[in-house]
C-alpha positions in Angstrom: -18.7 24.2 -8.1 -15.1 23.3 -8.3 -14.0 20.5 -10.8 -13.4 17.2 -9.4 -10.3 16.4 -9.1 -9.3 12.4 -10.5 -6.1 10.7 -8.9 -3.8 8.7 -11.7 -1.4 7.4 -10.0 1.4 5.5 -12.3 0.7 1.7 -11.7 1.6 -1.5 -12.9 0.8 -5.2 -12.0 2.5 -7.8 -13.7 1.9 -12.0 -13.0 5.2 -13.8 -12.6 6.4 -15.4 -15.6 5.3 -18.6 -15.1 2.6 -18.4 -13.1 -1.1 -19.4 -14.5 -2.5 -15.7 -13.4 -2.2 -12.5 -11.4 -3.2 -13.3 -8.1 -2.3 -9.2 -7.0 -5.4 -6.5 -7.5 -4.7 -3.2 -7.7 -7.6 -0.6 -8.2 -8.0 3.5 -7.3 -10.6 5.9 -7.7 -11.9 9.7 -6.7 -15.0 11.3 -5.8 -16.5 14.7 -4.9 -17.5 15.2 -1.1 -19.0 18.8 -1.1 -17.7 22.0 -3.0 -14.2 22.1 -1.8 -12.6 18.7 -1.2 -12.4 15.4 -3.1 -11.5 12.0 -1.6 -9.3 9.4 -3.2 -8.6 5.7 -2.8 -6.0 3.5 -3.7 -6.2 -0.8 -2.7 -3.8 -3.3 -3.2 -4.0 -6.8 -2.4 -1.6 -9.6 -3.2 -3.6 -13.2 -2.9 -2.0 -15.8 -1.4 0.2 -18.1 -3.7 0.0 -20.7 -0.7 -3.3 -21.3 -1.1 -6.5 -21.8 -3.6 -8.0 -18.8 -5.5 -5.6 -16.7 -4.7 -7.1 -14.4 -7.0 -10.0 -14.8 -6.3 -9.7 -13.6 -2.8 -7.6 -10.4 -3.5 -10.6 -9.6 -6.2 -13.4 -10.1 -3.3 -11.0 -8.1 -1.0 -10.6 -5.1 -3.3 -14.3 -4.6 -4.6 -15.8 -5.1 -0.9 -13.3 -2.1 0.1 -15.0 -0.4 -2.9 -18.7 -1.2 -1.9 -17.4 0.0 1.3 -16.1 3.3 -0.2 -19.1 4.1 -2.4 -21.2 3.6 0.7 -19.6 6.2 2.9 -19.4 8.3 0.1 -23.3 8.3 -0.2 -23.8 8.8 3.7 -21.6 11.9 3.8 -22.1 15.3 3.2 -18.7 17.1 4.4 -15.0 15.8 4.3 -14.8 15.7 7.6 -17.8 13.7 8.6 -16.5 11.3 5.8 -13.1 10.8 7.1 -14.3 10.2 10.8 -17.1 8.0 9.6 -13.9 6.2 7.3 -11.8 6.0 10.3 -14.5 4.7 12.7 -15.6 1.8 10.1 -12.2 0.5 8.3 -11.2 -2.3 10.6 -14.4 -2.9 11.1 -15.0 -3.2 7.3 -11.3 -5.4 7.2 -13.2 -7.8 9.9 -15.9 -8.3 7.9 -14.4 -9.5 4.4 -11.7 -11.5 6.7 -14.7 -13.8 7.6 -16.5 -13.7 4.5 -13.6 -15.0 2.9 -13.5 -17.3 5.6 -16.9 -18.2 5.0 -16.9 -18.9 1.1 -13.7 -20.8 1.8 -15.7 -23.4 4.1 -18.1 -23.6 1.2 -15.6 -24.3 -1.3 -13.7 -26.6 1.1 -10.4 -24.7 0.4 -8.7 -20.8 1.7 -8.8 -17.7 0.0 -6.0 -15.7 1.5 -4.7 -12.3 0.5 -3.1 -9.2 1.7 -5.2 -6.0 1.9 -3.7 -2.6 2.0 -5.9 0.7 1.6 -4.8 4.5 1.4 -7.1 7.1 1.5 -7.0 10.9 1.2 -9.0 13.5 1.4 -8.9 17.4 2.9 -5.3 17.3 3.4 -4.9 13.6 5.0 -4.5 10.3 4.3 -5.8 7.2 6.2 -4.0 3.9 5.9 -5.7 0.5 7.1 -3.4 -2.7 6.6 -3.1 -6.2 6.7 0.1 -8.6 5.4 2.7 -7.7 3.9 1.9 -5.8 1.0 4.0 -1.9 1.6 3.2 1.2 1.6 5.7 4.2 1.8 6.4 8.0 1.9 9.1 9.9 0.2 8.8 13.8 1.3 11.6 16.5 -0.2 14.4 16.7 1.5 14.4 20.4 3.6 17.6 21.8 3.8 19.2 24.4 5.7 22.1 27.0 5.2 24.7 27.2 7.8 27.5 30.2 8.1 29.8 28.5 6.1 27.8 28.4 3.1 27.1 24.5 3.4 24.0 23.1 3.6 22.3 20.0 5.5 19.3 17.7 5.4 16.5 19.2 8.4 14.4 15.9 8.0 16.8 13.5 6.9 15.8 10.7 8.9 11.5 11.5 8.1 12.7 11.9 4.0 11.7 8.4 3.2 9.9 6.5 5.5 7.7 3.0 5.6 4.3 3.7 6.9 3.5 0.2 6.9 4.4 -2.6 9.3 4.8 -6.2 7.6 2.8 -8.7 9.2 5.6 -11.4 9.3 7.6 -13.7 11.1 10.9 -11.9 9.9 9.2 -8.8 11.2 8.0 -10.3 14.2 11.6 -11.6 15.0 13.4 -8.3 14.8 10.4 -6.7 17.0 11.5 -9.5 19.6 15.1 -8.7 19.4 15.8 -12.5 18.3 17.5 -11.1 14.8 18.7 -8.7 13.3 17.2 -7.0 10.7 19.1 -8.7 7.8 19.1 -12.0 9.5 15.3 -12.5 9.1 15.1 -10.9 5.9 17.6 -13.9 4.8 15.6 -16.5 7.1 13.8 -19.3 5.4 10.7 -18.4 7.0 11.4 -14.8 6.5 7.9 -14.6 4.2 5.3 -16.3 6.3 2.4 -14.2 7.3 1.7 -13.7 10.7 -1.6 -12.0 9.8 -3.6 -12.0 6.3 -7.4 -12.1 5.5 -9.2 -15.2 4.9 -7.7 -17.8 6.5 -8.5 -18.6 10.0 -9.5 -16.6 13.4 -9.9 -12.4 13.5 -7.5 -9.9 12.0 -6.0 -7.1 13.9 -5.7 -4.1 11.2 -2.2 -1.9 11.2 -4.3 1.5 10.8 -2.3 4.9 10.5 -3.3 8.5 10.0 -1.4 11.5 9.3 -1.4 14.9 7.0 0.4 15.6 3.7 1.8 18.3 1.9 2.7 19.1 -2.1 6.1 17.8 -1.4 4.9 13.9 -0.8 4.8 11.1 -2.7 3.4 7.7 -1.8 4.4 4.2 -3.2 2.3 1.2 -2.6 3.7 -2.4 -3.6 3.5 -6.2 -3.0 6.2 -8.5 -2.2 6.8 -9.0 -5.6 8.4 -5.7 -5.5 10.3 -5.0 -2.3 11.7 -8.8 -1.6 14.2 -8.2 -4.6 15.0 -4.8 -3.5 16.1 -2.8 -0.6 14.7 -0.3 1.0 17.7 1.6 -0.1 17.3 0.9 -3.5 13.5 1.5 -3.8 14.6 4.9 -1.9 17.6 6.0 -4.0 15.7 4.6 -7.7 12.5 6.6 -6.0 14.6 9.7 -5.3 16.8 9.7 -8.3 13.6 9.6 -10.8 11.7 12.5 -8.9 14.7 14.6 -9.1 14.2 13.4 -12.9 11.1 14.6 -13.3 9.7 11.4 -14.3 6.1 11.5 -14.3 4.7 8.7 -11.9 4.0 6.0 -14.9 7.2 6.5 -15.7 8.7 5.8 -12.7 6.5 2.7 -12.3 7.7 1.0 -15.1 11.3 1.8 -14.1 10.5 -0.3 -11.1 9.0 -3.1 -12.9 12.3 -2.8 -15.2 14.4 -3.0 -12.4 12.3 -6.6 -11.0 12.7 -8.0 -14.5 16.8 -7.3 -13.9 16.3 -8.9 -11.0 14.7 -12.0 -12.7 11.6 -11.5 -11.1 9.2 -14.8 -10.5 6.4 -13.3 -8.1 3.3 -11.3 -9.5 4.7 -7.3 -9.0 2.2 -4.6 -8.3 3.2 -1.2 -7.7 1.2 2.2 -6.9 2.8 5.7 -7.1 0.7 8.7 -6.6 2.5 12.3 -6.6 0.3 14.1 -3.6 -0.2 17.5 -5.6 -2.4 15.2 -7.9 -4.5 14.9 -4.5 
């Protein structure tokens, strides 16, 4: 039997300096599935400041994904039963803890609102299911190519770093409607409202993505805490500029956690980086 393999992906999450508590939840973990693959998870949620128990909600959110993991992970034998049986359930599973949050927020006569972003891998893929704003992202090597005159150019330039994520906003939603450009919203007043999150009122409709990886990617997961006081540029040239450093992934978490508090952060900051030859 081969050795299970355990993901450790370099994380960090941080409350805002003068907030009460951390209202982001951040959580991973592997498993075995049968003698030659392993299956790994990584959840972040960011509760909503907005509203009520904040933390509360983004802890419910993150340990039902877990029950829901651990479950699966009991029915299946093979990786690929798993992952169909993972991809057939998720929304489902994102459905359900919307309206029990829903639910215990009737009780309580308040809302328990968070963000809820999973990845997943196992036997060579990962499976992303997504709701909010929190971010997830992919940074493969660049793949480069001689020409006759000795120079060289980037093959997959526009694929290198790439967010796998959409964000489940109204500054989102305007630039999808061609009423703004890109920077525009991002600099809107109401750039940060939620057009979706769990908990709050009516159904959800998950973001869900699946696709393959190689050795050469590397995944970053974050909440807003993170991206809104840096570019995708910047997250992509730090990101890129560290790797070619050889940081290992802690590392280059708490360079991004430095790089908030430069920015004077004020939001909770959560960040996820997992090197895919660890999975």
């Amino acid at each position: 039997m081969n050795k299970r393999k355990e993901i450790y992906p370099g994380h960090i999450s941080e409350k805002g300096p003068e907030k009460p508590v951390n209202e982001d939840f951040i959580e991973f973990t592997s498993s075995s599935i049968d003698f030659h693959d392993d299956a790994h998870i990584l959840i972040i949620a960011d509760g909503m400041g907005g509203h009520a128990f904040g933390d509360v909600a983004s802890f419910y959110a993150g340990n039902y994904i877990l029950k829901w993991w651990r479950a699966k992970l009991r029915k299946n034998k093979t990786s690929e039963e798993f992952l169909k049986d993972c991809q057939d359930s998720i929304v489902d599973i994102f459905c359900t803890i919307n309206q029990k949050l829903i639910e215990i927020g009737h009780r309580e006569d308040s809302n328990l609102g968070t963000t809820l972003s999973v990845l997943l891998f196992v036997g060579g893929k990962y499976l992303i299911c997504h709701v909010g704003d929190s971010r997830i992202y992919r940074l493969s090597k660049k793949i480069y190519e001689s020409t006759d005159n000795d120079e060289t150019f980037d093959l997959n330039q526009s694929k290198a770093f790439v967010q796998l994520t959409k964000d489940h906003s109204w500054a989102k939603m305007q630039v999808e409607n061609g009423n703004m450009s890109e920077q525009e919203a991002e600099n809107h007043e109401k750039a940060h409202i939620l057009t979706q999150c769990m908990g709050i009122k009516g159904n959800v409709d998950p973001f869900v993505s699946m696709g393959t990886y190689t050795e050469d990617d590397h995944f970053f997961m974050c909440t807003d805490g993170l991206y809104a006081l840096l570019t995708n540029e910047i997250i992509n040239e730090q990101w890129s500029k560290k790797l070619n450093e050889k940081l290992a992934a802690q590392d280059i978490a708490n360079h991004f956690f430095e790089l908030a508090k430069d920015a004077e952060y004020h939001d909770d900051v959560s960040i996820m980086i997992v090197d895919s030859m660890g999975v």
